[in-house]
C-alpha positions in Angstrom: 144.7 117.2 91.1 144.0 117.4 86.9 140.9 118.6 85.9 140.3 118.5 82.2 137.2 120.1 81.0 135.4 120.2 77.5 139.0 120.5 75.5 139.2 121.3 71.8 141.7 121.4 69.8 142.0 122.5 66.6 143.8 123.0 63.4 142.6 124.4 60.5 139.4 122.7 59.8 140.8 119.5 61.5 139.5 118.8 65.1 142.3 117.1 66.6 140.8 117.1 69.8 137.2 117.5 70.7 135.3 118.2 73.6 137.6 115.8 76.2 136.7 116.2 79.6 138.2 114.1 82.7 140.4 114.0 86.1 142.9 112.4 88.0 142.6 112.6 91.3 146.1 113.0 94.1 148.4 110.0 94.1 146.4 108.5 90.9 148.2 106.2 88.0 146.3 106.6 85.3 146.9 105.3 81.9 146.5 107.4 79.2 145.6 105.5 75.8 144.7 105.8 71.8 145.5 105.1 68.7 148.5 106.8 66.8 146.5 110.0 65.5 143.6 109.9 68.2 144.3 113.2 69.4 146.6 111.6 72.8 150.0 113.5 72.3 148.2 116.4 71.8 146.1 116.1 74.6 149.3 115.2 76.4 151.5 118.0 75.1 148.1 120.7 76.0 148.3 118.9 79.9 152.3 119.9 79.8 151.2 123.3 78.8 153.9 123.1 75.5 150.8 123.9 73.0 147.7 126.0 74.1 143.8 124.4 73.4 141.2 126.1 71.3 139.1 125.7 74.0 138.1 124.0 77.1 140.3 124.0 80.3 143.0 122.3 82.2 143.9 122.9 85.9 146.9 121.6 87.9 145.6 120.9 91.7 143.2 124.4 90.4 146.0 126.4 88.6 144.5 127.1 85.0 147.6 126.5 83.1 146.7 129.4 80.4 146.2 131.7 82.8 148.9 130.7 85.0 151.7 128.6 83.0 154.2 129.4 85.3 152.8 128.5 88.5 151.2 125.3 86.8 154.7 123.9 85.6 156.1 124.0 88.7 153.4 121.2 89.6 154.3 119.2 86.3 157.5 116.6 85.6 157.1 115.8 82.5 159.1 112.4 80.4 158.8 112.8 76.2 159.1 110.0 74.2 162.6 111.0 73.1 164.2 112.0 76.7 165.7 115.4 76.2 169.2 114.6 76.8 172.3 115.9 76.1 174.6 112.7 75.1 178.1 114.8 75.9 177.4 115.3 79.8 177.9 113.7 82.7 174.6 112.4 84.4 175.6 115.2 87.2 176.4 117.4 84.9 173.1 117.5 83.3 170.8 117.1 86.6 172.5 120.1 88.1 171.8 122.0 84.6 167.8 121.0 84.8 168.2 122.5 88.5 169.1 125.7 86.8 166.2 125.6 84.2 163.8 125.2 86.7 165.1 127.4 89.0 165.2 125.5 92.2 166.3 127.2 95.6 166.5 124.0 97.5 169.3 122.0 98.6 170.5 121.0 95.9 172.8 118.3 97.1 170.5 116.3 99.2 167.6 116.9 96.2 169.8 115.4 94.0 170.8 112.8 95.9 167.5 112.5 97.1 166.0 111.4 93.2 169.2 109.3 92.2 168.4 107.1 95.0 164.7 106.2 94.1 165.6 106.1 90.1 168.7 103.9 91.0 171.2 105.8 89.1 173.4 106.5 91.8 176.2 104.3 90.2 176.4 106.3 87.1 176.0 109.7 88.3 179.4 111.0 87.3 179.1 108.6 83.6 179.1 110.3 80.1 175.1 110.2 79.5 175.9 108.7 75.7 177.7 105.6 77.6 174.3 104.3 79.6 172.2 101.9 78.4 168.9 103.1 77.5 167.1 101.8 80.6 169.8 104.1 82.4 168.9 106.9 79.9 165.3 106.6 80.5 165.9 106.5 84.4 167.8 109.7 84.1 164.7 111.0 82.4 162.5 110.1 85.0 164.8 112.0 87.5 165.0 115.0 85.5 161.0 115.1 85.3 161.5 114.6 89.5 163.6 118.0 90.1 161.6 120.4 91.7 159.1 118.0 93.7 156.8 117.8 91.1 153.3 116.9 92.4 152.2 115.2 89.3 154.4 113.2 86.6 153.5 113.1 83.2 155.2 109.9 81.4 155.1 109.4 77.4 156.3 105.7 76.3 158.8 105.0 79.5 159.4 101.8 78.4 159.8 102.2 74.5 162.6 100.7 73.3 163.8 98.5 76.6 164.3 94.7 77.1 162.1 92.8 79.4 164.2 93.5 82.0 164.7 97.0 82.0 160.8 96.9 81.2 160.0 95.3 84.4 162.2 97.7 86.6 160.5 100.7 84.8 156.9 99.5 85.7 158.2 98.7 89.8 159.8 102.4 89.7 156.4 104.2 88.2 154.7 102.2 90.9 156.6 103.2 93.4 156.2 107.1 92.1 152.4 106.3 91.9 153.2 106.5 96.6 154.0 109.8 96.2 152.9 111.8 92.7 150.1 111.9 90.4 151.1 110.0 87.3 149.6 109.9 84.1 151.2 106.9 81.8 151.4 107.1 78.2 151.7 103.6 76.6 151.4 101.4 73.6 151.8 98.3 75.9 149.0 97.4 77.2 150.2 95.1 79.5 152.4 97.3 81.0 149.2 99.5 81.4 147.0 96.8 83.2 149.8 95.8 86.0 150.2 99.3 86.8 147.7 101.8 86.5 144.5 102.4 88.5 142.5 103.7 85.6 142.5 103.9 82.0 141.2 106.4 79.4 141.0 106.0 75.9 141.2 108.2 73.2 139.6 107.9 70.2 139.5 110.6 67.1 139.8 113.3 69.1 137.3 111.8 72.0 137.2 110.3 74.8 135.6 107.0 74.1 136.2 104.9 77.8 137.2 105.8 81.7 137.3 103.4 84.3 139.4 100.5 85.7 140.3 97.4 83.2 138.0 95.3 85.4 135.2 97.9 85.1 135.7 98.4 81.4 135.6 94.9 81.0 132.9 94.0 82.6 131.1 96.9 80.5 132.2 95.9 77.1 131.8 91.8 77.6 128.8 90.1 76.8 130.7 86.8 77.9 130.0 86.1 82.2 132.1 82.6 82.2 134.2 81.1 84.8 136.7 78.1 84.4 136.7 76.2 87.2 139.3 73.0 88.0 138.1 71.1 91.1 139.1 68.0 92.5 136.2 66.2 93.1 133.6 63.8 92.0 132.2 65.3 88.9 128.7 64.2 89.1 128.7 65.7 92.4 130.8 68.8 91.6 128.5 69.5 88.8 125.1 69.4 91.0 126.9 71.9 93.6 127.8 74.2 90.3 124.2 73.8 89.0 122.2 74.3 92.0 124.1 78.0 92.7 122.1 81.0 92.5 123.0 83.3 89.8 124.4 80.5 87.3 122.9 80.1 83.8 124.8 77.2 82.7 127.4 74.7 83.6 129.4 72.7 80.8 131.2 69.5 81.8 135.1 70.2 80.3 136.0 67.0 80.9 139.4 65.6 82.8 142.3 67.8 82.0 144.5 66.8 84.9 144.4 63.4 87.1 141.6 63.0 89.7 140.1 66.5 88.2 137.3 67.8 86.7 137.1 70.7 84.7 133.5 73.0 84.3 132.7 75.8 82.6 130.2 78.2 84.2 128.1 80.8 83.2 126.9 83.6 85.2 123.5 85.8 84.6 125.0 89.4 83.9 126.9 91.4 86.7 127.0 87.9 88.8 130.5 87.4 90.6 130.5 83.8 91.5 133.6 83.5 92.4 133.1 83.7 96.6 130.2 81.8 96.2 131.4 78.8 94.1 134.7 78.8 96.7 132.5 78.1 99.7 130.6 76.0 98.0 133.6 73.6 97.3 134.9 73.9 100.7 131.9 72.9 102.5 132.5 69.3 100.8 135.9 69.8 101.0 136.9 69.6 97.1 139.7 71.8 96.3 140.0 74.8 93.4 142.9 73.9 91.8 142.4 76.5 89.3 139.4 79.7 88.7 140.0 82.3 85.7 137.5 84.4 84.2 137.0 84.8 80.2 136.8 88.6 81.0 138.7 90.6 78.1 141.9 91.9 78.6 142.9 95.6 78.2 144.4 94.7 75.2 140.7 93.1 74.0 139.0 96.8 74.8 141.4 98.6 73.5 141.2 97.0 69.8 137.2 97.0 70.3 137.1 100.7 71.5 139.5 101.6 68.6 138.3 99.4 65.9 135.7 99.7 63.4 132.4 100.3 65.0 133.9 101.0 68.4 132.5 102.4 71.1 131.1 106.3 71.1 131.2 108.2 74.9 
């Protein structure tokens, strides 16, 4: 659906972007990360087609968007940071005023309707925009991005500024746009990042610098293959199971944390899941998991080690 290839831009003799090259494939959430003055809102604003690259190419489901903007906007809804809004109209006022920028031919009506519906705004349509709350002003962002079908959404920082509430009804709506659009996600929460997109890219000085799923990525980057496992069972016996497993390096006792428990720590030889394994293992004997979690990092841990001092090069 997006194919970025070998993009450059520059200014002056600063390379704000150089040599970026990925895709995102039909009905894809992908998060879209980097550093404040990596070279991501540039990237992102060259996707939109609002600035033109140096070089390279970027295609909307194969629409160059240089040599056909117009065409290749009519596949993009794009969110800014700062929704563009206009504080003195109604939320109808201002949908129906989108409609007219981008020309749609539709029914207008049922479109309208249509979007209000899946961005849960239909209880403020006829509202003063400057009287919403800013979860309501980011949802009426989202539906303006939506007019015209859109096959792909591009999101900057959907979630800046809300509560944890209105946080957590942003991230189930993007999900629920990820059934039926392309959507590239643009955020400084990482969190947010990991429970909803598919795949992350980072963006690093003006490269790209990592591509893959946070599991994938973390598994790359970690040297650590531990599992902490909470079993109820005899510990001497728990701990010969553990030991005798194929694929497992090391096994530290942890020690009763919880009544009638034993707590282990095992280590894995690299790209060993033990996880299936150590579950039948258990069951067999019938001693129960109460608790397995892995010391893989989080996105948050590859972000700051991609990013940091000696990161990571593509």
């Amino acid at each position: 659906m997006i194919e970025v290839t070998d993009l450059v831009k520059r200014y002056g003799d600063k390379c704000a972007v150089d040599g970026v090259s990925f895709t995102v494939r039909k009905g894809e959430i992908l998060g879209f990360l980097g550093p404040n003055g990596a070279g991501k809102s540039t990237t992102m604003n060259i996707l939109t087609g609002y600035l033109s690259s140096t070089a390279g190419t970027v295609k909307i489901d194969g629409i160059d968007i240089l040599e056909d903007p117009i065409e290749a906007k009519k596949k993009i809804g794009y969110l800014p940071e700062q929704p563009p809004l206009y504080p003195d109209m109604t939320v109808k006022d201002y949908l129906n005023f989108v409609c007219d920028l981008k020309k749609y031919r539709g029914d207008r009506r049922e479109h309208l309707k249509k979007i209000c519906s899946t961005v849960k705004i239909d209880g403020v349509y006829e509202r003063l925009i400057k009287n919403l709350s800013k979860g309501y002003r980011q949802r009426v962002g989202i539906a303006q991005a939506m007019i015209g079908n859109p096959e792909v959404l591009i999101l900057d920082e959907p979630t800046v500024g809300l509560d944890p509430h209105q946080i957590i009804e942003i991230r189930n709506l993007i999900r629920d746009l990820g059934k039926n659009h392309t959507v590239i996600l643009s955020s400084h929460i990482l969190p947010e990042v990991q429970a909803v997109c598919d795949r992350v890219i980072v963006i690093h000085h003006g490269k790209l610098v990592a591509d893959g799923t946070p599991n994938s990525l973390s598994r790359q980057l970690s040297n650590d293959h531990r599992l902490t496992v909470r079993i109820d069972g005899p510990r001497r016996d728990v701990y010969n199971i553990l030991s005798r497993i194929n694929g497992v390096v090391r096994v530290d006792d942890l020690g009763e944390k919880e009544p009638g428990t034993c707590d282990f720590q095992v280590e894995a030889s690299p790209d060993t899941d033990l996880r299936r394994t150590i579950f039948f293992r258990m069951a067999e004997r019938k001693y129960p998991i109460l608790s397995m979690r892995s010391s893989e990092m989080t996105l948050e841990d590859i972000f700051l080690q991609l990013t940091g001092e000696g990161g990571m090069k593509a």
